[in-house]
N, C-alpha and C positions, 0 to 999 in steps of 0.2 A: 394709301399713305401709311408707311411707317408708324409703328405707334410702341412706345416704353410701357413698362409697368412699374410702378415707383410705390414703395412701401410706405403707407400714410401710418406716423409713429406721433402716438399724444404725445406729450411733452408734460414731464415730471419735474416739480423744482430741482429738487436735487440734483437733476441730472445733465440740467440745463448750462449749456454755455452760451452766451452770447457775444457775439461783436457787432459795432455799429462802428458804420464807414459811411463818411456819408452822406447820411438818412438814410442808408439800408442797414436794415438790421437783418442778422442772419442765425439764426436758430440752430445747436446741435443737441441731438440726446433724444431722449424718449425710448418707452420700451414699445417691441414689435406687437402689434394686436394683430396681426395676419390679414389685416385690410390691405387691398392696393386698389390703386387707380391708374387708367389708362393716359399718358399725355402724349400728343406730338413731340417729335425731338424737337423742332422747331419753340415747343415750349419748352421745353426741359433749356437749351439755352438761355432762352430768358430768361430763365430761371436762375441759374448757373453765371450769368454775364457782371452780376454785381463781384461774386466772388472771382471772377476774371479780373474787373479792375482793378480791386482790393489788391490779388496778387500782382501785377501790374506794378502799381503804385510802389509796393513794398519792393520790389526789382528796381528801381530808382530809387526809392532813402537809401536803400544799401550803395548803390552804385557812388550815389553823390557822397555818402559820406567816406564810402574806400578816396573816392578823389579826392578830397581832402584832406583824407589822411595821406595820398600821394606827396598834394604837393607842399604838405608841413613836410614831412620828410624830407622831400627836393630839396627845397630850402634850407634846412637844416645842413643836408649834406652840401651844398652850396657855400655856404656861408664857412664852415670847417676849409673848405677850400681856401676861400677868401681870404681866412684867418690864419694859412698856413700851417692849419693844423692837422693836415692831408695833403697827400701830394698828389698832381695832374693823375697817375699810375692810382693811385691808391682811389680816385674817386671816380674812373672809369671802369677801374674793377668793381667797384662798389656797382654802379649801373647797370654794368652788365651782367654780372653774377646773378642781382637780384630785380631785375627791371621788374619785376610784380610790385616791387614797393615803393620805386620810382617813378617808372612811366605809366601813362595814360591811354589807353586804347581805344579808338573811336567805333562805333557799330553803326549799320544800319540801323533805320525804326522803322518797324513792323507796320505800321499806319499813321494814317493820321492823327488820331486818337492819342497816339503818344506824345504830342504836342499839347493835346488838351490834357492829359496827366501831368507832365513838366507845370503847363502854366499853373493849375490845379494848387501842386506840391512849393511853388515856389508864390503861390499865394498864403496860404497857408504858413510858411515863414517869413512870409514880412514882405515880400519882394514881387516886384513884376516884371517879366522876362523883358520890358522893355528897357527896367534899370540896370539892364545887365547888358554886355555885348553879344552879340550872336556868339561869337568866340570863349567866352565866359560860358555856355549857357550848354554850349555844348561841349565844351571840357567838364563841367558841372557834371552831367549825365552822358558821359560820351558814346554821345551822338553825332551823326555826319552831321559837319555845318552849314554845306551846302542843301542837304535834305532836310533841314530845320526849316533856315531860312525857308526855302521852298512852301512847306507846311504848313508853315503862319501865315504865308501871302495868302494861300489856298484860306485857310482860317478865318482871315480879315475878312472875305468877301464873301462867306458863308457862316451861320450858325454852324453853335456846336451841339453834336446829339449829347455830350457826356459833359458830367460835371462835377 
């Protein structure tokens, strides 16, 4: 079996950052005493898997609030249409020039798991992916809608390892 060697570093106030996500808290800092310890990669993942979510998670606020700021925009430039205050020409140039500020992109999700971060994040503000449309939910975090849906059926009929 493979095996890492991972430098065991006391931890000084001073030096200490912490974050808590969670109920994991995750520790940096400390000075080197030239101790180390042997772990499985197999641990060293779990080790490492909190800070997966965490990043995880923070790859959705970001996404959902760029979508957001989409589709104020959209509407913005929509309504200027509306208003006459743009012409047909002037706000398909606007779209197309700049579709990063307009439109929305859909992705794959990586696992299942990204479903339980969605419901996770949208617990967290107030919401439960059921008050929402599929369609909502996953322009929100765009994601496939057909592979959402999918993943909450999957979901429904089993526990989640993540939370």
């Amino acid at each position: 079996m493979n095996e890492l060697s991972i430098l065991i570093k006391p931890l000084e106030t001073n030096l200490v950052s912490e974050t808590i996500d969670n109920g994991h808290r995750m520790i940096i800092g400390g000075e080197y005493t030239g101790n180390t310890t042997n772990i499985t990669w197999t641990q060293f993942a779990k080790i490492l898997a909190p800070l997966r979510i965490w990043n995880e998670k923070e790859c959705y606020y970001i996404t959902a609030i760029r979508n957001s700021l989409r589709q104020q925009n959209f509407k913005e430039l929509t309504d200027s249409l509306n208003e006459g205050e743009i012409t047909i020409e002037e706000y398909m140039n606007q779209i197309n020039n700049d579709a990063d500020k307009y439109s929305i992109s859909f992705q794959k999700m990586n696992s299942i798991n990204d479903v339980a971060i969605i419901k996770d994040i949208m617990n967290k503000v107030g919401f439960q992916i059921r008050d929402l449309s599929i369609s909502d939910v996953a322009e929100m975090f765009s994601v496939n809608e057909s592979q959402l849906l999918e993943y909450m059926n999957v979901l429904q009929t089993q526990p989640t390892k993540h939370g």
